[in-house]
C-alpha positions as CSV (number, residue, x, y, z in Angstrom):
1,X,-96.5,-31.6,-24.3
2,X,-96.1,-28.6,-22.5
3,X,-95.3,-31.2,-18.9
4,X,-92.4,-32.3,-21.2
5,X,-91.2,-29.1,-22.3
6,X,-91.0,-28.1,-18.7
7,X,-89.3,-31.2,-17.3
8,X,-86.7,-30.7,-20.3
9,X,-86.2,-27.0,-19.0
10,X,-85.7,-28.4,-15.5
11,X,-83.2,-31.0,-16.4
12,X,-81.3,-28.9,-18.8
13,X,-81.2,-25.9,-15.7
14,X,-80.0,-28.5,-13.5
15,X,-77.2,-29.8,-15.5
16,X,-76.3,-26.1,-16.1
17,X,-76.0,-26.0,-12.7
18,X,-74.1,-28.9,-11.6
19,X,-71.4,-27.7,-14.6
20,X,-71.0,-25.0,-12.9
21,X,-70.1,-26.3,-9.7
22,X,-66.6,-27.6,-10.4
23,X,-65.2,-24.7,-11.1
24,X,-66.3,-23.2,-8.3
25,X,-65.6,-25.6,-6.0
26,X,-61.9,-25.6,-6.6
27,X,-61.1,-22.0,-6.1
28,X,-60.0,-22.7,-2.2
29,X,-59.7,-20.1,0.4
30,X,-56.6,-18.5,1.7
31,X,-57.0,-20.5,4.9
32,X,-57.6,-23.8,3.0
33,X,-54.2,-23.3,0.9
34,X,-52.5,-22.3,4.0
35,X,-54.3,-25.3,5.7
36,X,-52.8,-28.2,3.0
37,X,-49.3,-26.3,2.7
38,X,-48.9,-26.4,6.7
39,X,-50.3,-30.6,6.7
40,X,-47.8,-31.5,4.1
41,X,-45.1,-30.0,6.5
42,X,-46.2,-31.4,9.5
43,X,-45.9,-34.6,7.1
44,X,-42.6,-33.7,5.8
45,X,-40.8,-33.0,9.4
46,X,-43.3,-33.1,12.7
47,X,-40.5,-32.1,15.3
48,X,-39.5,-29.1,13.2
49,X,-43.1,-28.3,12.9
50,X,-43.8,-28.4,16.6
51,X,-40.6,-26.2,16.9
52,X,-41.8,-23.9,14.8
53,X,-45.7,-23.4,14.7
54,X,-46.7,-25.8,17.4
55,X,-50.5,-26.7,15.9
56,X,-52.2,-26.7,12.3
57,X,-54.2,-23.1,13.3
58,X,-51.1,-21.2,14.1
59,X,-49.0,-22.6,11.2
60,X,-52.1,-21.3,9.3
61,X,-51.9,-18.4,10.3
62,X,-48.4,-17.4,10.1
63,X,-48.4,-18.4,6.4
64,X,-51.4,-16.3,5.4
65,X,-49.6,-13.2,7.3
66,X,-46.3,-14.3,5.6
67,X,-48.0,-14.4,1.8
68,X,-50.0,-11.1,3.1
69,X,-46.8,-9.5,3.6
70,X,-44.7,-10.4,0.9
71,X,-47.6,-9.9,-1.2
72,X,-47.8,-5.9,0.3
73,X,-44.2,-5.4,-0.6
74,X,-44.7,-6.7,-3.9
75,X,-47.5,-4.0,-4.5
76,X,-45.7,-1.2,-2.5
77,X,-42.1,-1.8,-4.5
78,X,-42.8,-3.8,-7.9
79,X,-46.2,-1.5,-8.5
80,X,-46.0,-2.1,-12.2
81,X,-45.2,-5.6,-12.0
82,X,-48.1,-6.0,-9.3
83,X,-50.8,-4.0,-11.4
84,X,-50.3,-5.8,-14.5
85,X,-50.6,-9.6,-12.8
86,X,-53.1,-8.8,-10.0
87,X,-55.0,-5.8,-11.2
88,X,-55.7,-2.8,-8.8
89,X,-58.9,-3.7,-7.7
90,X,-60.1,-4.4,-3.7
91,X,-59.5,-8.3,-4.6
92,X,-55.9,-7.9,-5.9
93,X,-54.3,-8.3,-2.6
94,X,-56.4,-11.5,-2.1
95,X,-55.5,-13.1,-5.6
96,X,-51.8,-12.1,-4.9
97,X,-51.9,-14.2,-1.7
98,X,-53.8,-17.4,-2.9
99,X,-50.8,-17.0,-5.7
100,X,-47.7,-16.8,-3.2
101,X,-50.0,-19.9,-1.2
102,X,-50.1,-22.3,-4.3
């Protein structure tokens, strides 16, 4: 009896766990939003990609720094605005550039 109880804990901890997962799993990173934004426009037009960023990792990077700064401006000039969507927290700056990513 007590064998079973334990196995049921086990399986019911694990299937807490795997629930869990999904939602975790698709909050992507800055650099993986970036990463699918800059593919699709590679896709889109490759000669004007190559004009312009040259390789997936620089493309990635310029659109993180572009987000970044429009995101700064945002919570430098639209404060109110900024606060009340973001939150003034160290992460706020982070969830406004996943945001301008999407």
């Amino acid at each position: 009896m007590k064998k079973t109880l334990t196995t049921i804990g086990l399986v019911a901890a694990i299937a807490a766990g795997t629930m869990a997962l999904p939602g975790a799993a698709s909050a992507a990173s800055t650099a993986d939003l970036a990463r699918a934004e800059c593919r699709n426009d590679k896709l889109d037009d490759p000669r004007e990609f190559g004009r312009e960023h040259g390789t997936i990792k620089r493309c990635v990077k310029n659109e993180t720094r572009q987000a970044r700064r429009e995101c700064k401006a945002d919570r430098r000039f639209e404060t109110a605005e900024f606060r009340r969507e973001y939150g003034t927290g160290k992460k706020a700056l982070r969830r406004c550039v996943r945001d301008e990513l999407r």
